[in-house]
C-alpha positions as CSV (number, residue, x, y, z in Angstrom):
1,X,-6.7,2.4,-19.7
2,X,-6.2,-0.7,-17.7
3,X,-4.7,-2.7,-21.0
4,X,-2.8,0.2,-21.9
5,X,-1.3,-0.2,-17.9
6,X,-1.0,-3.9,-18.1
7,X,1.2,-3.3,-21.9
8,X,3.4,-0.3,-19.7
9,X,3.7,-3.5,-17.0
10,X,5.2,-5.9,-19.9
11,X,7.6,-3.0,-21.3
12,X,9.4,-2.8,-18.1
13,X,9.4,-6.1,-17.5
14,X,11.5,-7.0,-20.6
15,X,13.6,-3.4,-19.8
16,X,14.6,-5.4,-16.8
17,X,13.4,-2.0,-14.9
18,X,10.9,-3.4,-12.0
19,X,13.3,-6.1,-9.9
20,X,13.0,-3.0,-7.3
21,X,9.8,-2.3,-6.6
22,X,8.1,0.7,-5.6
23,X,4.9,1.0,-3.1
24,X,3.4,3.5,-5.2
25,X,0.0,4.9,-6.6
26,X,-1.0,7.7,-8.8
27,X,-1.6,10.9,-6.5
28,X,-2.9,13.4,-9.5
29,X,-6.8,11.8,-9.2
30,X,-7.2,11.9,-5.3
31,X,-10.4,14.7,-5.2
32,X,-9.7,17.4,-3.0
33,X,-11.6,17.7,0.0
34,X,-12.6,20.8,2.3
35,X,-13.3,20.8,6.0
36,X,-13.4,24.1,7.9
37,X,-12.4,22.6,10.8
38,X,-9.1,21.6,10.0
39,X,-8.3,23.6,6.7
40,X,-5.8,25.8,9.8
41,X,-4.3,22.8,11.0
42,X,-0.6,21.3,10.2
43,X,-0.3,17.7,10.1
44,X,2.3,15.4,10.8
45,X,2.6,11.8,9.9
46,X,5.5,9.7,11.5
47,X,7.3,6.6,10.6
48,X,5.0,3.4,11.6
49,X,6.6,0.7,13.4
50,X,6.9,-2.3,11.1
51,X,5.6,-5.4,13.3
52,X,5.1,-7.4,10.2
53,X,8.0,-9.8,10.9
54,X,6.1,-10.8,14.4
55,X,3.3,-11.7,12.5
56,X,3.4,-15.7,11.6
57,X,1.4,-15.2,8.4
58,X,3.7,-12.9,6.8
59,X,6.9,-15.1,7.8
60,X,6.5,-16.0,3.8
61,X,7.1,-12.4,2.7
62,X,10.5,-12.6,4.6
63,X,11.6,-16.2,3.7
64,X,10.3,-16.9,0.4
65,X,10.7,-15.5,-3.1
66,X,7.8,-13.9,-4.9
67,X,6.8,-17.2,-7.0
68,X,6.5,-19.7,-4.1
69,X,4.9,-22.3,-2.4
70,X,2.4,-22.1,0.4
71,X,0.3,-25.2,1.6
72,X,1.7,-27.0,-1.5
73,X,-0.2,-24.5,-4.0
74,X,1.8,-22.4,-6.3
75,X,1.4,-18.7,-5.5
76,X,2.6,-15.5,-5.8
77,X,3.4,-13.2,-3.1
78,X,5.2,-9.4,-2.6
79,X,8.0,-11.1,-1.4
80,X,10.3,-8.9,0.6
81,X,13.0,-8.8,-1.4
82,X,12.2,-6.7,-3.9
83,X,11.4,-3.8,-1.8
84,X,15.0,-2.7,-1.6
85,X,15.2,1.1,-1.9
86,X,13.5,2.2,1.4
87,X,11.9,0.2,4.1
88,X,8.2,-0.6,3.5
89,X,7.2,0.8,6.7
90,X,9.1,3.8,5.6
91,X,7.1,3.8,2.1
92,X,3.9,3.7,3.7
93,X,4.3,6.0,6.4
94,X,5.3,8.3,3.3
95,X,2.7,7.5,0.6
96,X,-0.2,8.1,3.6
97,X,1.4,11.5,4.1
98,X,1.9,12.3,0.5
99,X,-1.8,10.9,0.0
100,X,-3.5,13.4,2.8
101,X,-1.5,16.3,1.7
102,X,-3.0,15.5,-2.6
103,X,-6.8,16.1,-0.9
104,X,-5.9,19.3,0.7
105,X,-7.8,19.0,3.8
106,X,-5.4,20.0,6.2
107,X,-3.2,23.3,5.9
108,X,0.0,21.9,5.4
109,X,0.6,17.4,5.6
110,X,4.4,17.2,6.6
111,X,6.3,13.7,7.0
112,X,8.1,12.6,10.3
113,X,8.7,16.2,11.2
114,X,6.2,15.9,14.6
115,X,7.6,19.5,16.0
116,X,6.8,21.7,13.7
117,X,2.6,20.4,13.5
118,X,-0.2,21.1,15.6
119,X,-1.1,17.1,15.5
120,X,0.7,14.5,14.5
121,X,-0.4,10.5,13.6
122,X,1.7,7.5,14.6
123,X,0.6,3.8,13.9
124,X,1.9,0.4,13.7
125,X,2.1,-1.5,10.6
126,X,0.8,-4.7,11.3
127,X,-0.4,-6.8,8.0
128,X,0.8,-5.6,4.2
129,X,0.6,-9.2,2.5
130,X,-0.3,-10.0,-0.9
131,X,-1.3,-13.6,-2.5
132,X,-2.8,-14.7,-5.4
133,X,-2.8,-17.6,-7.2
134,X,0.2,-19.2,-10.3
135,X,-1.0,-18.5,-13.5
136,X,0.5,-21.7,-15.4
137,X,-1.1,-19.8,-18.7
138,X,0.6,-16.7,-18.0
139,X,4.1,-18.5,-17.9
140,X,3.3,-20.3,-20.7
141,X,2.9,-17.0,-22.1
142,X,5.9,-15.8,-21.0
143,X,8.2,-17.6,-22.7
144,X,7.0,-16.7,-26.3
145,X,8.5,-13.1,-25.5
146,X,6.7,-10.0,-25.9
147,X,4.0,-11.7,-28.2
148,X,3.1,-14.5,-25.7
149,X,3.0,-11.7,-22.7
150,X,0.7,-9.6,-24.9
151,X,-1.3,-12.2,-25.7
152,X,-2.3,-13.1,-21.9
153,X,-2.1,-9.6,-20.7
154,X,-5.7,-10.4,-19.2
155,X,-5.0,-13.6,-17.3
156,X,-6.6,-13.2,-13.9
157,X,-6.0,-15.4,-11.0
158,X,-8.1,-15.2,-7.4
159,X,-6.0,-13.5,-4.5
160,X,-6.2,-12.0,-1.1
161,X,-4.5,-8.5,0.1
162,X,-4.6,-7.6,3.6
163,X,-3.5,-4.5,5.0
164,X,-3.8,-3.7,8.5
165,X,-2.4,-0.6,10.6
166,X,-2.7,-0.9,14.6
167,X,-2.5,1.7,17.7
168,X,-2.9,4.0,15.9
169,X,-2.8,7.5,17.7
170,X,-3.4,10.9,17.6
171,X,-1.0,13.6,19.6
172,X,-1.1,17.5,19.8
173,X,1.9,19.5,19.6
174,X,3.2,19.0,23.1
175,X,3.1,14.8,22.9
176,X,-0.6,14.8,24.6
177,X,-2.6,11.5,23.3
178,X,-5.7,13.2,22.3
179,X,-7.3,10.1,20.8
180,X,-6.6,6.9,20.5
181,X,-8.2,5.1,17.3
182,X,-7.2,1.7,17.9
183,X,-6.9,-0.6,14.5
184,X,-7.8,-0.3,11.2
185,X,-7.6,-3.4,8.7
186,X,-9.0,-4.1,5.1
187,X,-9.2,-7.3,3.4
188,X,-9.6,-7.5,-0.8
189,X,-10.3,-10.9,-2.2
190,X,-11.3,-10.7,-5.6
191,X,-9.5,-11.9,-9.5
192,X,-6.4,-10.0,-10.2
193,X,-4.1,-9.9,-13.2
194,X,-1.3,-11.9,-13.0
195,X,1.8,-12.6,-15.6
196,X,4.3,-15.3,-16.1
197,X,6.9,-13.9,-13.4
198,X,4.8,-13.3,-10.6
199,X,5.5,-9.4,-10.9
200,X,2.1,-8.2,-11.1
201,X,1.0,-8.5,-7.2
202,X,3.1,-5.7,-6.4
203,X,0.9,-3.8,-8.8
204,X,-2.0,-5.2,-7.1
205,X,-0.8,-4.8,-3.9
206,X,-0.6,-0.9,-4.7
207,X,-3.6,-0.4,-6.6
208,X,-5.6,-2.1,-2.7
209,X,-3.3,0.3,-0.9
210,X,-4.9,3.6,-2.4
211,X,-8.5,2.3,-1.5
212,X,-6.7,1.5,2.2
213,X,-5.2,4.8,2.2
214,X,-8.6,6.6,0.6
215,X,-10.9,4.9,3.8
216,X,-7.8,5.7,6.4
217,X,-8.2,9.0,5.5
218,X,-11.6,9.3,6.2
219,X,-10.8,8.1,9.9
220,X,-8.4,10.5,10.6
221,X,-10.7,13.2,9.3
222,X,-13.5,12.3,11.5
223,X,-11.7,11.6,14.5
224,X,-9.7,14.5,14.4
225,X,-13.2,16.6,13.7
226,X,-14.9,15.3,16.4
227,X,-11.9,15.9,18.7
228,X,-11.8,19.5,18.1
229,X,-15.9,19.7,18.2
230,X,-15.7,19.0,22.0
């Protein structure tokens, strides 16, 4: 499955269809979940605050294209950019809400529509920063069309993908903090496929944020369980 993914990848690349990229995952796998004591509940996830930009080690994402520099090593990086369509903060706050309402714990999941839940979750988005090394094999590749592409469709290079959401808080209905969670962060450094243009750590990027989004989950869950337990 993963070759047949990384062969979609190199279609849309020579399509020209990916210079706008998308933080996306597939939602149609996410295992449904049942807890009793919020199957009644209605919950609302607002926009996060985007404090990326006051965060020194992402200046790159805001200043530099996707194939870069950084400490005089070739890298590439989810530059900025090419998330053109909505705001990233925006995409995540969405993807979060579209993720909780796929495992059907809650009654109903709604996005940035805080009066009309019973609880609603707001966070800051603090880290969302992907780097990995330059494959010079995969350029290489690259230039010998589709053939060359194919033919270094497994190139790996190490990387690093941090995502971090802070303050993050839970309110009831009325606006009443009912528990503050405080920060949650995730760091992935492992060997992920990389091609000649520097497109694939989006795709990386992504694939980190539904194992983020997966353990997030699992927060919220418990601290909104043991909230209602008291």
């Amino acid at each position: 499955m993963r070759r047949i993914g990384i062969y979609f990848f190199i279609v849309l690349f020579f399509c020209g269809c990916i210079a706008n990229q998308k933080i996306t995952y597939r939602l149609n796998d996410i295992s449904k979940k049942n807890n009793s004591k919020l199957s009644a509940l209605v919950l609302d996830v607002e926009i996060f605050e985007d404090l990326r930009k006051s965060n020194i080690e992402d200046s790159a994402l805001f200043t530099k294209p996707r194939a870069t520099k950084i400490l005089n090593e070739r890298v590439c990086i989810n530059s900025e950019q090419h998330y053109k369509k909505k705001p990233v903060n925006y995409q995540v706050s969405q993807l979060i809400s579209d993720y909780f309402r796929q495992q059907g714990i809650y009654k109903v999941v709604t996005f940035n529509k805080k009066d009309t839940s019973d609880y609603y979750l707001t966070a800051k988005l603090k880290r969302f920063y992907g780097n990995q090394r330059f494959s010079t094999a995969a350029a290489v590749g690259a230039q010998f069309g589709l053939i060359g592409a194919l033919a270094t469709a497994n190139t790996k290079t190490k990387g690093k993908i941090e995502i971090e959401l802070s303050d993050i808080k839970l309110f009831d209905k009325n606006g009443k903090l009912i528990k503050g969670v405080g920060n949650f962060k995730r760091t992935y450094e492992e060997d992920y496929h990389v091609d000649g243009y520097c497109w694939c750590i989006y795709f990386n990027v992504n694939d980190k944020f539904k194992f983020f989004t997966g353990e997030f989950s699992q927060l919220i869950e418990s601290s909104l369980s043991e909230e209602l337990s008291k």
